[in-house]
Each structure stands twice: as structure tokens, then as C-alpha cells.
N, C-alpha and C positions, 0 to 999 in steps of 0.2 A: 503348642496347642493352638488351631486355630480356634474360631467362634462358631462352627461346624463339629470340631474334635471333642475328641474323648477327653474331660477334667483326668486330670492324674492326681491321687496321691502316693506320694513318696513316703517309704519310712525307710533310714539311713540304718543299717545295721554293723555301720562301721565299731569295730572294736567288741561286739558283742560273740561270746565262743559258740554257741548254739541254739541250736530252736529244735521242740518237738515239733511233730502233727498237731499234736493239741492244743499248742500256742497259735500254728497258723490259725486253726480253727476259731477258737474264741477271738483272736483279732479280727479275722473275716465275720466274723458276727457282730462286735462292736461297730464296724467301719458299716455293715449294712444298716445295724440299727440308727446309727448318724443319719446317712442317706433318705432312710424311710422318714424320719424324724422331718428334715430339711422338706420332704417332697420332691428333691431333686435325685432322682434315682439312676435316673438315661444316660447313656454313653457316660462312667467312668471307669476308669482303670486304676489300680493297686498295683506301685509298683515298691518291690524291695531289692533297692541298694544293697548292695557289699552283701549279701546271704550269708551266713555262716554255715550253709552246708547246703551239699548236694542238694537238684533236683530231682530228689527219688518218685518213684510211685506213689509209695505215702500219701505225700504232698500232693502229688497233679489227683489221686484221691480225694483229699480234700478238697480241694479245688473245686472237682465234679459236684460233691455232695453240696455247694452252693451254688452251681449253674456257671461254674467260672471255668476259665481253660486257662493253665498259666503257661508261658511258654520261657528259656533263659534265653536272654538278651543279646548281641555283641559284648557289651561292655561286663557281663556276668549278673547283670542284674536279673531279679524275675519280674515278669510282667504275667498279672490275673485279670481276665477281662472275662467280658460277657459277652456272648452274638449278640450281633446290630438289634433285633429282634426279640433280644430277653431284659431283662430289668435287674439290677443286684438287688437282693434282698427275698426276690420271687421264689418262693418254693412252692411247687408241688405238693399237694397232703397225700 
């Protein structure tokens, strides 16, 4: 991370068997509500380690329905981020 770049949070999913959509979800709403909470909302990313499972539609689903695009890594991880131009936590009514 430079002093320009995107803060990352990591959650390690090593040794965990699975995740629904609906866990990403609610955690993508916690990790916003922090964010909003802080004021610091601009250039972060969500990344998760070791995933216990595929990157299906589902999920890049989810994803969308927060303003997130997440893409899999090299190393297998997922990376959720927001365009330069959008804010996490921003929704649409």
C-alpha cells in the first residue's frame, strides 16, 4: 500500500469449509458500516484470503448489489473494491 493506494482489509479464511452469499453480504455491510462510522470511506478494498469456495455469480452478485466489483487474485484470493469514483457504503435509493 502506498500513501496514494487503496487501505486493504484482509480476512484470512484459512481452515474455514464455507461461506453462503449471505455471509458475504452481512460482512460487506459490517466492513461498510465501520467505514461510514470512521469517515474514512475512499479507496478501500476487501480482500479475502484462502476463500472456501468458488468465485460464482452469486457472489460477484453480491458484490454489485454494494457497488463492489470483486475480481480472484493470482494467489486465489478475492479482491472487492469500488471504482476510483464511487465511495463503499454508497447506495443508491
Amino acid at each position: 500500500m502506498t500513501a496514494s493506494g487503496p487501505r486493504e482489509v484482509v480476512l484470512d479464511f484459512e481452515g474455514v469449509e464455507g461461506i453462503a452469499p449471505s455471509f458475504l453480504d452481512e460482512l460487506i455491510s459490517i466492513l461498510e458500516a465501520q467505514l461510514r462510522a470512521s469517515g474514512d470511506r475512499r479507496n478501500h478494498a476487501i480482500v479475502l484470503a484462502h476463500p472456501p469456495a468458488r468465485l460464482s455469480l452469486k457472489f460477484e452478485a453480491v458484490a454489485r448489489g454494494h457497488k463492489l466489483s470483486v475480481q480472484t487474485q493470482a494467489d486465489g484470493s478475492w479482491r472487492l473494491s469500488c471504482a476510483a469514483d464511487e465511495l463503499i457504503g454508497r447506495r443508491e435509493p
